[in-house]
C-alpha positions in Angstrom: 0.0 0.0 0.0 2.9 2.1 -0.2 3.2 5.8 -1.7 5.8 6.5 -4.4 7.7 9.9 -3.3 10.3 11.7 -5.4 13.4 12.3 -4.1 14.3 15.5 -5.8 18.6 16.6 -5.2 18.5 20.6 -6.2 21.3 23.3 -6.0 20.8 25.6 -2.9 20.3 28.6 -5.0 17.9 31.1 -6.1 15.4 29.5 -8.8 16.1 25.7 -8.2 12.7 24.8 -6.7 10.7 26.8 -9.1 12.6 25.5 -12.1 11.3 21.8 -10.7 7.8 23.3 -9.6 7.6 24.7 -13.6 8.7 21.4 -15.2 6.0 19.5 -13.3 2.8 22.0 -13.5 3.7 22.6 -17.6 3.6 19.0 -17.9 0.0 18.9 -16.0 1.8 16.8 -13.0 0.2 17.9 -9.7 2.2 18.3 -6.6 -0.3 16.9 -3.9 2.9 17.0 -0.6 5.9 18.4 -0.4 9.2 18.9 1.9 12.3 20.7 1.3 15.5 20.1 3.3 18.9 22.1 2.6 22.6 22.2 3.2 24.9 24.9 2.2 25.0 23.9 -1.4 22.2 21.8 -2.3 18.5 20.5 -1.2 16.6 17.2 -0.9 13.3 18.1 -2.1 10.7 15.2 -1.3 7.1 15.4 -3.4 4.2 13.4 -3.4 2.6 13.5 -6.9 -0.4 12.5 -9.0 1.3 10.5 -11.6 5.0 10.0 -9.6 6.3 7.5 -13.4 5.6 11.0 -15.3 6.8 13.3 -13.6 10.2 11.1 -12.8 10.5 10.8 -16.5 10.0 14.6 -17.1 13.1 15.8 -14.2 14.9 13.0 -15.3 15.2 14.6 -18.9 15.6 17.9 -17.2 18.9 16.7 -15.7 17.6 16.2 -12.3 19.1 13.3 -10.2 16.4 11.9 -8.5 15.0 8.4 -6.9 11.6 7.3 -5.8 11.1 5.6 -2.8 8.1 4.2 -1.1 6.9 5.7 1.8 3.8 4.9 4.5 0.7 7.1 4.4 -1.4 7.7 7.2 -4.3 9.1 7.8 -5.0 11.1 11.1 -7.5 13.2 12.5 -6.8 17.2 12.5 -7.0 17.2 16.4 -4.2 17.4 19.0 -2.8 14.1 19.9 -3.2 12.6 17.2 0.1 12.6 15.4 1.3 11.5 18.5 -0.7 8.4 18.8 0.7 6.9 15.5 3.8 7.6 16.3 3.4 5.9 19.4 2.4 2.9 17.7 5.3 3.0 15.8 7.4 3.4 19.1 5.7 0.9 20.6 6.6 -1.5 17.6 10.4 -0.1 18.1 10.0 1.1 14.2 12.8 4.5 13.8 11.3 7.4 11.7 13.7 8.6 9.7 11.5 11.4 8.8 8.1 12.9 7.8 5.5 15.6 6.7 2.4 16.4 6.6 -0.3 18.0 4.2 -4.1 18.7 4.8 -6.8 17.1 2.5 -9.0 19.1 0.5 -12.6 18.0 1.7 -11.6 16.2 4.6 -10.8 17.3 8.9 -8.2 15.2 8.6 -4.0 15.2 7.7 -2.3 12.7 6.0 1.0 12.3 7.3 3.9 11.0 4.8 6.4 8.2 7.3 9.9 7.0 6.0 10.7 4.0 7.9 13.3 1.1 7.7 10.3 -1.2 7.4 6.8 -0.2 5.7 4.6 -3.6 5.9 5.5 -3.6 9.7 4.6 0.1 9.6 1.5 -0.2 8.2 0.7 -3.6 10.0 1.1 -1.8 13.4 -0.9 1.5 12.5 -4.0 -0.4 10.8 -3.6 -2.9 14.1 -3.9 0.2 15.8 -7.1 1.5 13.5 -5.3 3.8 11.9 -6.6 4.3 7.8 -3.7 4.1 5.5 -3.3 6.1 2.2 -2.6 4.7 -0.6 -1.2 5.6 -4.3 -4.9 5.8 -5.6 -6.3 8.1 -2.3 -3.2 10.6 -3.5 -4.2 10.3 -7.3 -7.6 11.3 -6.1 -6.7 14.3 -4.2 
């Protein structure tokens, strides 16, 4: 049930993300999550996409290193706590976020939250255990 998530490695400089950000939206590819880290010289940029095989293709023949990984989707409610109560479940199961993000859904009161983890079936085996709704590849196409 995993989500497919770009891996984007930009220059740290002024018109790197926007030149990615073009490339997609000219090529109709919608950005549905996103998360930018940086060091002095260059940035991991991390997207969540409609049609991840595309858009790869597309900053590949732009000259973009890149990789897709899968990632876990969750689910949570927009309230206070609840963030913390996957990730307890994750603790709990002694499974080591690496890292994560979060975007709002469109219609919904609830977050999806974007989890990289060493091991995603024993991610997602602990959260649903834990009634927690996954999101999968088709829920983000939707969005």
């Amino acid at each position: 049930m995993a989500i497919k998530q770009l891996t984007v490695f930009v220059q740290n400089s002024k018109g790197s993300i926007v030149s990615v950000t073009n490339a997609l939206s000219k090529n109709h590819i919608n950005i549905r999550a996103l998360s930018i880290a940086e060091t002095n010289e260059f940035g991991i940029l991390r997207l969540i996409v409609n049609d991840t095989e595309n858009a790869k293709n597309i900053l590949q023949k732009d000259g973009y290193l890149l990789k897709t990984i899968d990632v876990v989707g969750v689910k949570i409610g927009d309230t206070p706590g609840e963030l913390t109560s996957a990730l307890a479940v994750l603790d709990k199961e002694n499974i080591n976020v690496e890292y994560l993000y979060a975007f709002m859904a469109r219609t919904e009161k609830h977050a999806y939250v974007v989890l990289r983890v060493e091991n995603n079936n024993h991610a997602e085996t602990a959260l649903l255990s834990a009634g927690f709704k996954l999101v999968s590849q088709e829920d983000i196409d939707k969005l």
